[in-house]
C-alpha positions as CSV (number, residue, x, y, z in Angstrom):
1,X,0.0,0.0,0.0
2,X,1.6,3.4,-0.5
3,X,0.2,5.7,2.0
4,X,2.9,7.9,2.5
5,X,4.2,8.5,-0.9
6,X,7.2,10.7,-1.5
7,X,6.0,12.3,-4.4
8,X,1.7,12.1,-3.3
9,X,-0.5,10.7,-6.6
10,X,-3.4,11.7,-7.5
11,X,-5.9,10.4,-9.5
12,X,-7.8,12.0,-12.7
13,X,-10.7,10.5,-13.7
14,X,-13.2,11.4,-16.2
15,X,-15.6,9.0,-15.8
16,X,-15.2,7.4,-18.9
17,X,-18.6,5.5,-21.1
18,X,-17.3,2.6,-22.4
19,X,-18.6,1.6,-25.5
20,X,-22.0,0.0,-24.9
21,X,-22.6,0.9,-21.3
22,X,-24.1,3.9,-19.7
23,X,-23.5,7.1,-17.7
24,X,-25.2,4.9,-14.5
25,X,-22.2,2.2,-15.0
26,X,-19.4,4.7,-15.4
27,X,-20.6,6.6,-12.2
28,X,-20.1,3.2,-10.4
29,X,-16.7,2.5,-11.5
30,X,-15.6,5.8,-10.8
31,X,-16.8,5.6,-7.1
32,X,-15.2,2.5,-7.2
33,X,-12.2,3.6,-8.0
34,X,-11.9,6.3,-5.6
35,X,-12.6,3.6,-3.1
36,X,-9.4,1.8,-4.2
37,X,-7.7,5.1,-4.6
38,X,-8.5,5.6,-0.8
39,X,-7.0,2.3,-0.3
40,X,-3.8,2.6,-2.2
41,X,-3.2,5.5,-0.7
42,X,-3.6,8.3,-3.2
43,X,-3.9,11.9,-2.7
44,X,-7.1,13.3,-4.6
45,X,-9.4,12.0,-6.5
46,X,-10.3,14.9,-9.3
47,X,-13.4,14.8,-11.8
48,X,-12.8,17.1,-15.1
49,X,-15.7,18.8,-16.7
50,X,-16.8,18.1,-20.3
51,X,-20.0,18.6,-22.0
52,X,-21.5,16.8,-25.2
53,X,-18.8,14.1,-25.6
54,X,-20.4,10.5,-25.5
55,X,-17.5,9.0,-24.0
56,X,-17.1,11.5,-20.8
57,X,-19.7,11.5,-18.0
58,X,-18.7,13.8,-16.0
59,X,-20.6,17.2,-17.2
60,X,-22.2,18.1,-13.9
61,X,-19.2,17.9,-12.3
62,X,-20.0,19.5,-9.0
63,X,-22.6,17.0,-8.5
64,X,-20.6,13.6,-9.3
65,X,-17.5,15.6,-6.8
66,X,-20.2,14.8,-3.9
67,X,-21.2,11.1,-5.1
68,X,-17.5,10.2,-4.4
69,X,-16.9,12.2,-1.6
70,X,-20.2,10.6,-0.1
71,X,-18.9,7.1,-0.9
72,X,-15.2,7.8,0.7
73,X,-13.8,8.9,4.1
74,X,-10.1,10.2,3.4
75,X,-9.2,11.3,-0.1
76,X,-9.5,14.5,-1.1
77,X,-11.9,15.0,-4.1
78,X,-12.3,17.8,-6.1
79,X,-12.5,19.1,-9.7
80,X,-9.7,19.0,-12.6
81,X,-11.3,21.1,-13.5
82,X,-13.8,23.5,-13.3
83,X,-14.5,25.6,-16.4
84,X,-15.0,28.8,-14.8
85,X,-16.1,30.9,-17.7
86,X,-19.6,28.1,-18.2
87,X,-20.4,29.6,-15.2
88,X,-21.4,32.3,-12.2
89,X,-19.0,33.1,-9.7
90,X,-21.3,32.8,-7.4
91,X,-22.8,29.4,-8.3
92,X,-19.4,27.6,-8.2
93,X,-18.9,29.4,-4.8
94,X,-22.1,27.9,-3.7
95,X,-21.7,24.6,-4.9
96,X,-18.2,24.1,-3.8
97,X,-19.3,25.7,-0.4
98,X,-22.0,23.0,-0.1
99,X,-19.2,20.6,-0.7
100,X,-16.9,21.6,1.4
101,X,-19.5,21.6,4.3
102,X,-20.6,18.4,3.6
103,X,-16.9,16.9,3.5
104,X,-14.9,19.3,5.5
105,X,-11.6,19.4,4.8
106,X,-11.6,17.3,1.8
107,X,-12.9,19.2,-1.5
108,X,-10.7,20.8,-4.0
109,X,-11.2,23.1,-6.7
110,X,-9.7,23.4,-9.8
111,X,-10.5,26.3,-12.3
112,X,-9.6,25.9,-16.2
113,X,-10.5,28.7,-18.8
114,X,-11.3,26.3,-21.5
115,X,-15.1,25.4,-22.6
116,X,-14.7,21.6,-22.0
117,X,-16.4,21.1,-25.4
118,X,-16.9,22.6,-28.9
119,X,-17.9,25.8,-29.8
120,X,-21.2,24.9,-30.5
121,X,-21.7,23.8,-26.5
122,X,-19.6,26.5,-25.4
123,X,-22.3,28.7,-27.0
124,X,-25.1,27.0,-25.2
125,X,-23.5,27.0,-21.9
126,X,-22.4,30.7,-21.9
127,X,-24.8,32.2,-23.7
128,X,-22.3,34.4,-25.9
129,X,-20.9,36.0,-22.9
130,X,-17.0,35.7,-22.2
131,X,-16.6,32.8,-24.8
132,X,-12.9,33.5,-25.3
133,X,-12.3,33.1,-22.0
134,X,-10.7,36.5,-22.0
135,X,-12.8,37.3,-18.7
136,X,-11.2,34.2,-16.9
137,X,-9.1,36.6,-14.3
138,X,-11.8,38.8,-13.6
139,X,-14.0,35.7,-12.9
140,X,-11.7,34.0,-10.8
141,X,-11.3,37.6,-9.1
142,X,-15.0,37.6,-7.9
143,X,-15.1,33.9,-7.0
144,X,-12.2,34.2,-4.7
145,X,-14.4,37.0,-3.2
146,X,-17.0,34.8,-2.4
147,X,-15.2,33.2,-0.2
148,X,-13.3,35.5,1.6
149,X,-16.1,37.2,4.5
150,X,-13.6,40.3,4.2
151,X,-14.9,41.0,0.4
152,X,-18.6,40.5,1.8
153,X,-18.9,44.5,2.0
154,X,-17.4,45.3,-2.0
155,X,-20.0,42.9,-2.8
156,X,-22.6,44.5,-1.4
157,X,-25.9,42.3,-1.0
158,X,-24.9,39.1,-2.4
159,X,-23.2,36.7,-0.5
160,X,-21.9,32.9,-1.2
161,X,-24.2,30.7,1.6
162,X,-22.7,28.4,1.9
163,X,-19.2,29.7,1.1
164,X,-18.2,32.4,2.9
165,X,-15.6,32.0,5.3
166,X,-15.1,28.2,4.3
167,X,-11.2,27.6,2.9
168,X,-11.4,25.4,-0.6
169,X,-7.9,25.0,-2.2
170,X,-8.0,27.0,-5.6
171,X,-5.8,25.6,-8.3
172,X,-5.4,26.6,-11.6
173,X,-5.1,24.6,-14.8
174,X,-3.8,24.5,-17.9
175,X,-2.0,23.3,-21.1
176,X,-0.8,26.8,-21.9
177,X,1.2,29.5,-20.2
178,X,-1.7,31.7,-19.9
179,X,-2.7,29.8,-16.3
180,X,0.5,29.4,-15.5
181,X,1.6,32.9,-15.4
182,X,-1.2,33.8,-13.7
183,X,-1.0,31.6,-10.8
184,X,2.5,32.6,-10.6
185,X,1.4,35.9,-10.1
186,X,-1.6,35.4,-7.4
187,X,0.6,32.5,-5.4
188,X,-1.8,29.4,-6.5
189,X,-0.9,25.9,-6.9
190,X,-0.7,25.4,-10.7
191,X,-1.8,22.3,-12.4
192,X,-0.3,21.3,-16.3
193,X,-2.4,18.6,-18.5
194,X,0.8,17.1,-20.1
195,X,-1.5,14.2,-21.4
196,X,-3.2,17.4,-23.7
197,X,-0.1,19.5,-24.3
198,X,3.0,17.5,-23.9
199,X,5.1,20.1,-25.9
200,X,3.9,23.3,-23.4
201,X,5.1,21.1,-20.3
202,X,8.2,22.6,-19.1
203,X,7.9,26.0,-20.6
204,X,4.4,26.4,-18.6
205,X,6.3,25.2,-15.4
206,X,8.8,27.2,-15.9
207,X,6.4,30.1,-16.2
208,X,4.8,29.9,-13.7
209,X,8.3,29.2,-11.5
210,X,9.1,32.7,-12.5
211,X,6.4,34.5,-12.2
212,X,5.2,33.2,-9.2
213,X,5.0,35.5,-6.2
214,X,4.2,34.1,-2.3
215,X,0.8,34.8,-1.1
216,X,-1.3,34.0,2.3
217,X,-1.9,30.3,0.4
218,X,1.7,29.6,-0.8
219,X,5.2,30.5,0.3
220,X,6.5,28.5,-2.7
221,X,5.3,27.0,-5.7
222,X,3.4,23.7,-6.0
223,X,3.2,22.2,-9.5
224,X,0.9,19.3,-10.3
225,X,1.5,17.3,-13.5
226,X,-0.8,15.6,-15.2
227,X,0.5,11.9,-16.5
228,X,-1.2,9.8,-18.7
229,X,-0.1,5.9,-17.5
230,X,-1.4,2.7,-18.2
231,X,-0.1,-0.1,-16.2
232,X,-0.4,-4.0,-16.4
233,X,0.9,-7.1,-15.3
234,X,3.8,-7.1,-18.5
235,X,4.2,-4.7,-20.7
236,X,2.5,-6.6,-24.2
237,X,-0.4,-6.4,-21.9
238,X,-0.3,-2.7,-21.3
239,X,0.3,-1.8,-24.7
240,X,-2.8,-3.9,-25.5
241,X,-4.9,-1.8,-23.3
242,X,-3.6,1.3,-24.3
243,X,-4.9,1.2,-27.5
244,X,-8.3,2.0,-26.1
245,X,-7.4,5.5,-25.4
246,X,-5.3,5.8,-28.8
247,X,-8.3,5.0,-30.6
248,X,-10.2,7.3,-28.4
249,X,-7.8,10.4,-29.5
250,X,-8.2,8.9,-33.2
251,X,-11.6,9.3,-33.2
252,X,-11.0,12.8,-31.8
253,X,-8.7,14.3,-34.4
254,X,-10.7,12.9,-37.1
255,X,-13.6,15.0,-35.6
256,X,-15.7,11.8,-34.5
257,X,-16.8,11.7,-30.4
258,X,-17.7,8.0,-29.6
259,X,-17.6,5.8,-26.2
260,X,-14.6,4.4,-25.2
261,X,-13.9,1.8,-27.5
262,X,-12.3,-1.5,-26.4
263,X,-8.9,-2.7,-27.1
264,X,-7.1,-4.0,-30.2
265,X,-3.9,-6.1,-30.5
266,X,-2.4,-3.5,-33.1
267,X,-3.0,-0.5,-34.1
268,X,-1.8,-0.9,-38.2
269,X,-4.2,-1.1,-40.6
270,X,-6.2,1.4,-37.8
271,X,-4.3,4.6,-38.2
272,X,-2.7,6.3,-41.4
273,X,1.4,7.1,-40.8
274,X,0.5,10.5,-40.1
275,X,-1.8,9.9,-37.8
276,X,0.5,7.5,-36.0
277,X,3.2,10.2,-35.9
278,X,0.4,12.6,-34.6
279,X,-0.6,10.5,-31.5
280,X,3.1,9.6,-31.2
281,X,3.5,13.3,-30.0
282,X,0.4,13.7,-28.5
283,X,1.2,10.6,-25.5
284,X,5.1,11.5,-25.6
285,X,4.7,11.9,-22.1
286,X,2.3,8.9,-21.2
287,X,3.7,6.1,-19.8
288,X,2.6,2.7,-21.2
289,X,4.6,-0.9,-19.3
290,X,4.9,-3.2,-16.4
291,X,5.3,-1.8,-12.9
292,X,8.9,-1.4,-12.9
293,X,8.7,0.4,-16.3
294,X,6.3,2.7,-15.1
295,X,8.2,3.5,-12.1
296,X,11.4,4.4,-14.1
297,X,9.4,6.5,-16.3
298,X,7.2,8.8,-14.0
299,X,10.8,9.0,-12.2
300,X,12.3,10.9,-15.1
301,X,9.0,12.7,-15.2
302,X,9.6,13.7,-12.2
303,X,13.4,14.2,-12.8
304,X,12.7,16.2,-15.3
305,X,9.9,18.3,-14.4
306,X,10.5,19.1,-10.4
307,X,7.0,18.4,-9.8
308,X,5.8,18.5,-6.3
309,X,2.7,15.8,-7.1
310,X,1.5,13.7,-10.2
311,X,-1.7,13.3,-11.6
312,X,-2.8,10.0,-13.0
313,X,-5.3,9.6,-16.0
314,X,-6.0,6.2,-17.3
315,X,-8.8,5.4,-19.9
316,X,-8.8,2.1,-19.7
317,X,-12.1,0.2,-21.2
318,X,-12.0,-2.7,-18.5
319,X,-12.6,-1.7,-15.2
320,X,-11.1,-4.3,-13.7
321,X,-8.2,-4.0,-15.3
322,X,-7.9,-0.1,-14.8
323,X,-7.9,-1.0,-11.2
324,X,-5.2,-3.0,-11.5
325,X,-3.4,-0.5,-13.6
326,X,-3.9,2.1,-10.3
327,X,-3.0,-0.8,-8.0
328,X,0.1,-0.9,-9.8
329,X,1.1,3.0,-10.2
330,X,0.4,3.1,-6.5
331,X,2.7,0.8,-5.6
332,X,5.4,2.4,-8.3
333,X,4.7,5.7,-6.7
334,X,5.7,4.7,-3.6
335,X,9.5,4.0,-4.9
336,X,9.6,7.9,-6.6
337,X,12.2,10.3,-5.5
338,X,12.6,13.7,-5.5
């Protein structure tokens, strides 16, 4: 079990639909997994908004944060993330308040500027207003005010109940160096997607290194990277299994959204040379082998990167076997040094 890890892991989930099953069954597996999680010993357990994509469940993210934290005692559980501009300050500051009173002590949130979706979606959800994302500081601006009893004055009559008063970790994501900068410059813990934007990895960490300023929440910055890893018994196996989530990206860049599909023993005949190349660069950083394989790797991840905590996505169609991938990374995780 690895429940004092050197280098804490945290787990990513995005409540993947496997092909032919439903929302209902993914929201199972995921609590599930946070179970297990709890277990093993990881840190968080984080939930990512998306919206319209058949394969991802986890659009009302907010209210699937409080199924797992209902269904666990000890690991933190939170969102990675949270696209503020879909949304009101003040309802996030609300709904994240409600959390954090229901679990004390155990809810995270983490803010992203993207839409979690097309265009088309991010036009539904926003209603035109702040579609760029452009308004992203000023948002995050008022939402920290929620929070903070001091600001309840500048706000005049309305008020975040629950929210007020109540301290939820803010961390900021990205797979630019727009975030990055930013929480530099307000003293946040900073978050990178390396499984989305491999080749903005260490110039986004070093970024926000830079920039970053102590506040009242950090004296130093924390940088979480997010590792895509799939883990088996040998490493045939785990190249086997990760063909689920290449196909899943295939589908993407070809403009089709589909369930999770299951895995194939190759991938020729599947992709075109340029689209192997493509998702060649796209998982440069995801680690695909046996446990020791996976150790070695997220050690030069670490190595290379200085990051105070990993975060681990795995779309993997079985569900028993992506517990046994976790199982595995836990116990990998427990051998990293910094």
């Amino acid at each position: 079990m690895n429940s004092n890890p050197s280098i804490p892991l945290s787990v990513l989930d995005l409540a993947s639909i496997t092909e032919g099953s439903t929302p209902a069954v993914s929201f199972r597996n995921s609590l599930d997994l946070a179970r297990h999680a709890e277990q093993w010993g990881y840190h968080r357990f984080w939930l990512a908004e998306h919206h319209g994509m058949p394969g991802i469940a986890s659009a009302a993210t907010s209210v699937l944060i409080g199924h797992v934290a209902g269904g666990t005692s000890t690991i933190r559980v939170g969102s990675g993330g949270i696209m503020l501009p879909n949304h009101a300050p003040l309802v996030i500051a609300e709904q994240f308040g409600t959390l954090e009173s229901l679990y004390p002590g155990r809810i995270d949130l983490g803010l992203g500027r993207a839409p979690g979706s097309d265009q088309a979606v991010s036009r539904v959800l926003r209603r035109g207003l702040g579609a760029g994302g452009e308004d992203f500081p000023a948002l995050l601006s008022e939402l920290r005010a929620f929070f903070d009893p001091a600001s309840a004055e500048t706000n005049g009559v309305v008020r975040a109940i629950p929210g007020e008063g109540l301290s939820v970790p803010i961390w900021l994501l990205g797979s630019s160096g727009f975030s990055a900068q930013l929480a530099g410059q307000l003293g946040l813990p900073f978050a990178f997607a390396s499984h989305f934007a491999p080749d903005y990895l260490l110039p986004a960490l070093e970024l926000y290194r830079s920039n970053f300023r102590p506040s009242a929440v950090l004296s130093k910055p924390r940088a979480m990277v997010g590792v895509s890893v799939t883990a088996a018994d040998t490493e045939r196996e785990a190249k086997r299994l990760a063909t689920s989530q290449q196909q899943a990206f295939l589908n993407m860049i070809r403009g089709r959204f589909a369930q999770l599909p299951p895995p194939v023993d190759s991938m020729d005949g599947i992709w075109s040379p340029y689209e192997e190349a493509a998702l060649s660069r796209q998982f440069s950083y995801a680690v695909v082998g046996d446990q020791e394989q996976v150790r070695q790797r997220l050690q030069a991840v670490v190595d290379e990167t200085q990051a105070d905590e990993l975060i681990i996505a795995s779309q993997i169609y079985d569900h028993q076997a992506r517990l046994r991938s976790f199982e595995l990374i836990a116990e990998a995780g427990a051998k990293l040094q910094r």
